[in-house]
N, CA and C atoms as a LAMMPS dump frame, in Angstrom:
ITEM: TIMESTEP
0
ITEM: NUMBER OF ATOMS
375
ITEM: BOX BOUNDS ff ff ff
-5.0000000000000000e+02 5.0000000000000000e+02
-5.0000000000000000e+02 5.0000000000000000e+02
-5.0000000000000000e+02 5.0000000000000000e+02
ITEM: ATOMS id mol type element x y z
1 1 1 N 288.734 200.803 47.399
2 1 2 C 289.198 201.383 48.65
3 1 3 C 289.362 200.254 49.678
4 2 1 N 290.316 200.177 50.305
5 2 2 C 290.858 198.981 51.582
6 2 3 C 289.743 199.26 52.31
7 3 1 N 289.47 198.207 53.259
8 3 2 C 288.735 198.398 54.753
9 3 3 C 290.207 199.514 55.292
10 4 1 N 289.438 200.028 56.314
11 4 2 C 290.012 200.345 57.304
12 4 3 C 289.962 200.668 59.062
13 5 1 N 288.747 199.468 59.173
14 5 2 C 288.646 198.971 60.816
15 5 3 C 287.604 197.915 60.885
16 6 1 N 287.264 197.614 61.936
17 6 2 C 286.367 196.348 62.236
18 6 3 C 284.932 197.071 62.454
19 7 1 N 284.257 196.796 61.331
20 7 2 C 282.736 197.411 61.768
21 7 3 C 281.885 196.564 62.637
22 8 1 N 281.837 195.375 62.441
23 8 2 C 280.811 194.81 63.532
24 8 3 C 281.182 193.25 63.343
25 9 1 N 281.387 192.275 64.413
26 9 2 C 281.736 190.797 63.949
27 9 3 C 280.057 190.212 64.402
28 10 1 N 279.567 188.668 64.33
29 10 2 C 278.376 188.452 64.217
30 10 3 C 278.571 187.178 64.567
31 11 1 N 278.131 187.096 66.09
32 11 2 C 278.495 185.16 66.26
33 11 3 C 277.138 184.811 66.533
34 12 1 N 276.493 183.716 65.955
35 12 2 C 275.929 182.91 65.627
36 12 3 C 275.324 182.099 66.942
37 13 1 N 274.229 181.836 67.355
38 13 2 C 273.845 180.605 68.633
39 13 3 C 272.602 180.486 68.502
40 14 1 N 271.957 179.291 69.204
41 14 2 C 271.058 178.934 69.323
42 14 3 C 270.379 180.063 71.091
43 15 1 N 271.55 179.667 71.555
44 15 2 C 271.395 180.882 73.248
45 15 3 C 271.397 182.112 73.383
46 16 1 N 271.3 183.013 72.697
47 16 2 C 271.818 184.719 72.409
48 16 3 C 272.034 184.859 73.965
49 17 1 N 271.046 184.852 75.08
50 17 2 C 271.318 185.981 76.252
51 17 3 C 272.796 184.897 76.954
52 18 1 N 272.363 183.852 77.196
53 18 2 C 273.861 183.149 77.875
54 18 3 C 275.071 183.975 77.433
55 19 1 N 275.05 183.623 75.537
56 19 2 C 276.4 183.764 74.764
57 19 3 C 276.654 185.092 75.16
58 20 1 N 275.61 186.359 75.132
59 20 2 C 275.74 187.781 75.48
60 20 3 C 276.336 187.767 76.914
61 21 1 N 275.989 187.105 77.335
62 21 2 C 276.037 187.58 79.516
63 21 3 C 278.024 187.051 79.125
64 22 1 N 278.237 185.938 78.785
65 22 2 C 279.292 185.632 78.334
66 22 3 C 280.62 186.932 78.249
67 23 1 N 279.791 187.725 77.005
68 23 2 C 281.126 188.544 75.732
69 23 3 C 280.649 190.114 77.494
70 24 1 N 279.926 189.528 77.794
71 24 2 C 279.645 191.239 78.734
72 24 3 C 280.501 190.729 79.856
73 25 1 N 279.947 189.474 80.269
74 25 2 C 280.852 189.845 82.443
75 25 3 C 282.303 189.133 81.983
76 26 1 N 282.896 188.173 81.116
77 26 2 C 283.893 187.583 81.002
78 26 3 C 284.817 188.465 80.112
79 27 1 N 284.247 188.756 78.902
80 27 2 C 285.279 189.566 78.001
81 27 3 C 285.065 190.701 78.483
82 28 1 N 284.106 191.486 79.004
83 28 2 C 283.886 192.505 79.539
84 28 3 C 283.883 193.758 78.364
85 29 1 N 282.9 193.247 77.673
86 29 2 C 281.956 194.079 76.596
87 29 3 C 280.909 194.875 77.306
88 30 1 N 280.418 196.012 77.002
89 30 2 C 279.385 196.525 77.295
90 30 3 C 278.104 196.195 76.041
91 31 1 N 276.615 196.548 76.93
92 31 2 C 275.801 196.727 75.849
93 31 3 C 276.099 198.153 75.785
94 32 1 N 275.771 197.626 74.024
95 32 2 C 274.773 199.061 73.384
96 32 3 C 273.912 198.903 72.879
97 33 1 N 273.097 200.31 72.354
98 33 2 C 272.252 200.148 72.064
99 33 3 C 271.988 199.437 70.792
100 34 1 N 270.82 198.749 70.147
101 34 2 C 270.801 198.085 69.021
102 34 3 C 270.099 196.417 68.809
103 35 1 N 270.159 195.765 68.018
104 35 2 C 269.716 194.651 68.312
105 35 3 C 268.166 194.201 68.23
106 36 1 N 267.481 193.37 68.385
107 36 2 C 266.048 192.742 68.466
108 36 3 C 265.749 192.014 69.547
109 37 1 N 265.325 192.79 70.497
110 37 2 C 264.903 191.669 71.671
111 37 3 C 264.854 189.957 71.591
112 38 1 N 265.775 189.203 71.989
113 38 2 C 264.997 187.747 71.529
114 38 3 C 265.558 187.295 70.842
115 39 1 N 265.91 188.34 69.602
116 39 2 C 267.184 187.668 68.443
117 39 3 C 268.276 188.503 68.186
118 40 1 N 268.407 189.134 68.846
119 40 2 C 270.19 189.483 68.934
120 40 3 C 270.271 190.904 70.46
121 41 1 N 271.401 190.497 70.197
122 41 2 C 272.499 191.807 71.014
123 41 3 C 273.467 192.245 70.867
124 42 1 N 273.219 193.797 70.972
125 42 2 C 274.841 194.162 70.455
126 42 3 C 275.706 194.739 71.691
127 43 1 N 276.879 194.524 71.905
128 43 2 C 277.832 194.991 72.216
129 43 3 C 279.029 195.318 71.748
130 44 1 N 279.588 196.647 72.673
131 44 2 C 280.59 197.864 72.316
132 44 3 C 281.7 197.14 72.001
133 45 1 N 282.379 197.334 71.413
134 45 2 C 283.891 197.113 70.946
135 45 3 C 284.456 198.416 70.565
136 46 1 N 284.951 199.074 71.264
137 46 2 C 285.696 200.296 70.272
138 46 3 C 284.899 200.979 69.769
139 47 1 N 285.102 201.65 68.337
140 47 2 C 284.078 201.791 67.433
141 47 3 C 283.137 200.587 67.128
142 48 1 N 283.249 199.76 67.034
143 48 2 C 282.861 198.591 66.423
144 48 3 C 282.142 198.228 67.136
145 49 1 N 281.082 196.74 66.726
146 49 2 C 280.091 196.133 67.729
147 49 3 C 280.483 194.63 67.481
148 50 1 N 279.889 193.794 68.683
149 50 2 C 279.861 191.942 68.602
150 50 3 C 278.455 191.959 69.086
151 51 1 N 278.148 191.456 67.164
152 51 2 C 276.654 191.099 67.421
153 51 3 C 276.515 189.693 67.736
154 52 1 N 275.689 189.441 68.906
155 52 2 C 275.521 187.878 69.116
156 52 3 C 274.292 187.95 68.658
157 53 1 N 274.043 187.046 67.921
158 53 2 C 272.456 186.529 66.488
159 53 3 C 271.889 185.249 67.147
160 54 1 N 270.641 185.254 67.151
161 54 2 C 269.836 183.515 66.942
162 54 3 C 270.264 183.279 65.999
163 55 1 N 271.185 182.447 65.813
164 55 2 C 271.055 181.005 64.605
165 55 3 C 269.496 180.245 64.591
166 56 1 N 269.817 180.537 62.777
167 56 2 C 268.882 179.18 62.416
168 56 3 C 268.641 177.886 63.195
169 57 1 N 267.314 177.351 63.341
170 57 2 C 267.893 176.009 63.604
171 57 3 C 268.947 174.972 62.893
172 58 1 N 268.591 175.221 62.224
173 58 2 C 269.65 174.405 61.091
174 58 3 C 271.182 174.762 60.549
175 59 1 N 271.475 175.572 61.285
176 59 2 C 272.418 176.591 60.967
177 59 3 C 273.486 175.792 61.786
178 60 1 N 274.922 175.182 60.65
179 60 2 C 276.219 174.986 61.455
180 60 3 C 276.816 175.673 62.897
181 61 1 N 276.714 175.09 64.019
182 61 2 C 277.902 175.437 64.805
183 61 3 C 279.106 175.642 64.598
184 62 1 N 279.716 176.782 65.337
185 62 2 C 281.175 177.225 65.528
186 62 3 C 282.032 175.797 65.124
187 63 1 N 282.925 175.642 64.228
188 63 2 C 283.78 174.267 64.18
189 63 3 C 284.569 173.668 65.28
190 64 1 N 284.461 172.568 66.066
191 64 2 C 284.93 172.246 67.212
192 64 3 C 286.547 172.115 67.055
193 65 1 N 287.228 172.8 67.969
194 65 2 C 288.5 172.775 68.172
195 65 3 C 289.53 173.747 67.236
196 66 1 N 288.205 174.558 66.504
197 66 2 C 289.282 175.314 65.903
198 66 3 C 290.089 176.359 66.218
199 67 1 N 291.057 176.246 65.428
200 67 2 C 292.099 177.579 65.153
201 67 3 C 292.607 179.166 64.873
202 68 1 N 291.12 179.176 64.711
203 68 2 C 290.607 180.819 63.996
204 68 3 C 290.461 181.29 65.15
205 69 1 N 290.662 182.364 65.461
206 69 2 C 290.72 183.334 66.693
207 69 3 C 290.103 184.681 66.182
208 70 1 N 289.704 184.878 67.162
209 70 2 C 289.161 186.333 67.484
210 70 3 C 290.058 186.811 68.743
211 71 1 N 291.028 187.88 68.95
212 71 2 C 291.818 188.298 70.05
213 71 3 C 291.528 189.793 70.139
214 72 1 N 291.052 190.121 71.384
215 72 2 C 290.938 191.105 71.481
216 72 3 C 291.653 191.943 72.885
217 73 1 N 292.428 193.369 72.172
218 73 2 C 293.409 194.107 73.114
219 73 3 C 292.712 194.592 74.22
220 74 1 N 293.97 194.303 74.505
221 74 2 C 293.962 194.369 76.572
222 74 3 C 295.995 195.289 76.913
223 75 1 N 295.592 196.272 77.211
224 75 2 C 296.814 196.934 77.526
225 75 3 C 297.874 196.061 78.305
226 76 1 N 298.921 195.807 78.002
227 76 2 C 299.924 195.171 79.104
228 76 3 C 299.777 194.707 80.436
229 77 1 N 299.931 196.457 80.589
230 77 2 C 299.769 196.281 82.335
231 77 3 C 298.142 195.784 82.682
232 78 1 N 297.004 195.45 81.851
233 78 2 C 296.081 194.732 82.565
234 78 3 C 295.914 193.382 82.522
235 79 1 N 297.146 192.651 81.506
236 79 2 C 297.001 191.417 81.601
237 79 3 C 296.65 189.938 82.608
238 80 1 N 297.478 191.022 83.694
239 80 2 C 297.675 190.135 84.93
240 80 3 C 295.834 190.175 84.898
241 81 1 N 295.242 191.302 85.087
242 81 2 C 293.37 191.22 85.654
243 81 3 C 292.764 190.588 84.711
244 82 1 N 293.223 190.079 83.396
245 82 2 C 292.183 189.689 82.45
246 82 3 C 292.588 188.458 82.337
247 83 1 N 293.214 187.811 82.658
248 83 2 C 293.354 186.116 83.324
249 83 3 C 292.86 186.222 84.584
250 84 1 N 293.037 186.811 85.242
251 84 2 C 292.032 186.524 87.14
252 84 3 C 290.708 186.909 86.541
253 85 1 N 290.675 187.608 85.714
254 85 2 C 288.642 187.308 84.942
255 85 3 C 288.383 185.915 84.657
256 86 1 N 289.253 186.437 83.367
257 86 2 C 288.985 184.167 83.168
258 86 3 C 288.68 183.298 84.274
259 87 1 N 289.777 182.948 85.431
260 87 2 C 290 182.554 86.13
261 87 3 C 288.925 182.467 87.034
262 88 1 N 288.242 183.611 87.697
263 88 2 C 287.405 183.875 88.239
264 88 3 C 285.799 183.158 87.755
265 89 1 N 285.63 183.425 86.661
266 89 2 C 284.777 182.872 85.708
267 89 3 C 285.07 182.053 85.253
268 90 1 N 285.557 181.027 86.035
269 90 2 C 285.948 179.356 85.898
270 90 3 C 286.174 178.957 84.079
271 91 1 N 286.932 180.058 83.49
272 91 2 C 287.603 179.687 82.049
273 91 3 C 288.707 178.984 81.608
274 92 1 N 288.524 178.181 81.276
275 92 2 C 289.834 177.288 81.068
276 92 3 C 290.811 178.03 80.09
277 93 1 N 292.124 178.22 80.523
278 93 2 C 292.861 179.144 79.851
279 93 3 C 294.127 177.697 78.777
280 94 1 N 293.823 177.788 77.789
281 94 2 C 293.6 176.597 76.944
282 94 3 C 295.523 177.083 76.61
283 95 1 N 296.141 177.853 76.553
284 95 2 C 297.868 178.53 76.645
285 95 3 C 298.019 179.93 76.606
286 96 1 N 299.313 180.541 76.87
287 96 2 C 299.062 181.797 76.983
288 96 3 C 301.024 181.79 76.411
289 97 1 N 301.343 182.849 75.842
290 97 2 C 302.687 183.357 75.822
291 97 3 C 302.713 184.853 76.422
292 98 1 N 304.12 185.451 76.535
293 98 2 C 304.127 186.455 76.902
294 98 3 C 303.272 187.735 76.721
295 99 1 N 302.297 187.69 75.488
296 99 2 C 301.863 188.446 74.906
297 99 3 C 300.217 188.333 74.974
298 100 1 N 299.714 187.072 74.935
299 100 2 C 298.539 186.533 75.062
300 100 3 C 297.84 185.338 75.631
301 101 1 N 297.017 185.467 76.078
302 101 2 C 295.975 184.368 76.529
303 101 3 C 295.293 184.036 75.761
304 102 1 N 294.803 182.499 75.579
305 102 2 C 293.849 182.118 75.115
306 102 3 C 292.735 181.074 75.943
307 103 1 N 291.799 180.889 75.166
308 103 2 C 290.643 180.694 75.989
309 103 3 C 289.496 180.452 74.937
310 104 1 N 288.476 179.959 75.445
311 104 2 C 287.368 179.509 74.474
312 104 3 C 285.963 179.757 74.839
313 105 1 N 284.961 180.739 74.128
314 105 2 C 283.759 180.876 74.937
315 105 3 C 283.045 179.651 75.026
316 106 1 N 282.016 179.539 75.299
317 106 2 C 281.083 178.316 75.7
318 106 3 C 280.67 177.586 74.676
319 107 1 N 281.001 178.023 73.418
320 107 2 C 280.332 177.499 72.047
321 107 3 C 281.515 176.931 71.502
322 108 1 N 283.087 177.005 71.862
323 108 2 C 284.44 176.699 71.759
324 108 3 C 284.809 177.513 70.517
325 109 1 N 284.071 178.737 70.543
326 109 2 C 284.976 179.442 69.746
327 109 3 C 286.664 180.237 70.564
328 110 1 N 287.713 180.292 69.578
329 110 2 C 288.416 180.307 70.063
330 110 3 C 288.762 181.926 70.471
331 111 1 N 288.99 182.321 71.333
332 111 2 C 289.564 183.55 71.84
333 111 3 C 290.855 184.01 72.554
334 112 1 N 290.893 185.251 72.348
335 112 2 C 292.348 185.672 73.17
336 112 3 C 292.015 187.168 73.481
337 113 1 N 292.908 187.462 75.261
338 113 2 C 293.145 188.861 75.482
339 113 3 C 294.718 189.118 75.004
340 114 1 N 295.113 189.601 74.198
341 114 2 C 296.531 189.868 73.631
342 114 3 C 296.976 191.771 73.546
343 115 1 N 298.248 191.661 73.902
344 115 2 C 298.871 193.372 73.797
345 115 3 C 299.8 193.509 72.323
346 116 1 N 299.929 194.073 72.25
347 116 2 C 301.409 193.99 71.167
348 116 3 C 302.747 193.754 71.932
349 117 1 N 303.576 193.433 71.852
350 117 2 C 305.478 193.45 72.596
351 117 3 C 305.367 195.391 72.781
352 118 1 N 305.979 195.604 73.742
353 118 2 C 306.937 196.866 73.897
354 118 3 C 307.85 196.878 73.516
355 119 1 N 308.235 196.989 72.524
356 119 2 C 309.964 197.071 72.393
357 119 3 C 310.812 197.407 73.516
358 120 1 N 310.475 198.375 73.622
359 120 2 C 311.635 199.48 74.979
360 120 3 C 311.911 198.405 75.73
361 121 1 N 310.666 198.06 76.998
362 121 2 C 310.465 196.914 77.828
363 121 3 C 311.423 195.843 77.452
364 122 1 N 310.536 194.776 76.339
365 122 2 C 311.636 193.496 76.013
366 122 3 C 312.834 193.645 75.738
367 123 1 N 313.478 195.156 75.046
368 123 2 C 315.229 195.481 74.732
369 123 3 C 315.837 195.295 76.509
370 124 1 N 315.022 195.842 76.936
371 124 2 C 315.621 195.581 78.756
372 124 3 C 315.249 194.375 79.361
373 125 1 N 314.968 193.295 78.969
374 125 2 C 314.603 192.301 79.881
375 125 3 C 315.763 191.331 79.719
């Protein structure tokens, strides 16, 4: 049987509450309930959750400068507010096309707020 949605993603740190305060006031995740005081937190996505985990000590960091993205939807018309978040929260907005922003949390994993195209819209522009 295929997957058929995102059950829970799991990022990795030595910082859990920073990386959390992070995915909550910047990406603007909520908590929920769940998690281990101390060594993790979960927050809402949809159905889905972003668990931020204590890493091992020994445990690889996020790969610097990479390419792999995590993008998560943001309706059209709120694009304009979810760059003045960034912005606001002194995020370096690393490029953006018509469709998406990108950006990097504090650990340089790579991120994006992205919509899909409207057709209708772009046939008229």
């Amino acid at each position: 049987m295929p997957a058929r949605a995102l059950h829970h993603l799991a990022f990795r740190t030595p910082n859990v509450e920073p990386l959390a305060a992070f995915y909550r006031d910047v990406v603007g995740l909520p908590a929920r309930p769940g998690g281990a005081p101390g060594r993790s937190v979960w927050l809402a996505l949809g159905d889905g959750i972003v668990m931020i985990e204590r890493a091992e000590p020994n445990e690889p960091r996020a790969a610097e400068g990479t390419l792999e993205l995590v993008a998560f939807a943001v309706p059209a018309g709120e694009m304009q507010d979810a760059r003045a978040r960034l912005e606001a929260h002194g995020v370096t907005i690393e490029a953006s096309t018509r469709f998406t922003v990108y950006f990097r949390d504090p650990e340089g994993r790579r991120l994006a707020f992205s919509h899909y195209p409207d057709e209708a819209n772009d046939r008229a522009r």
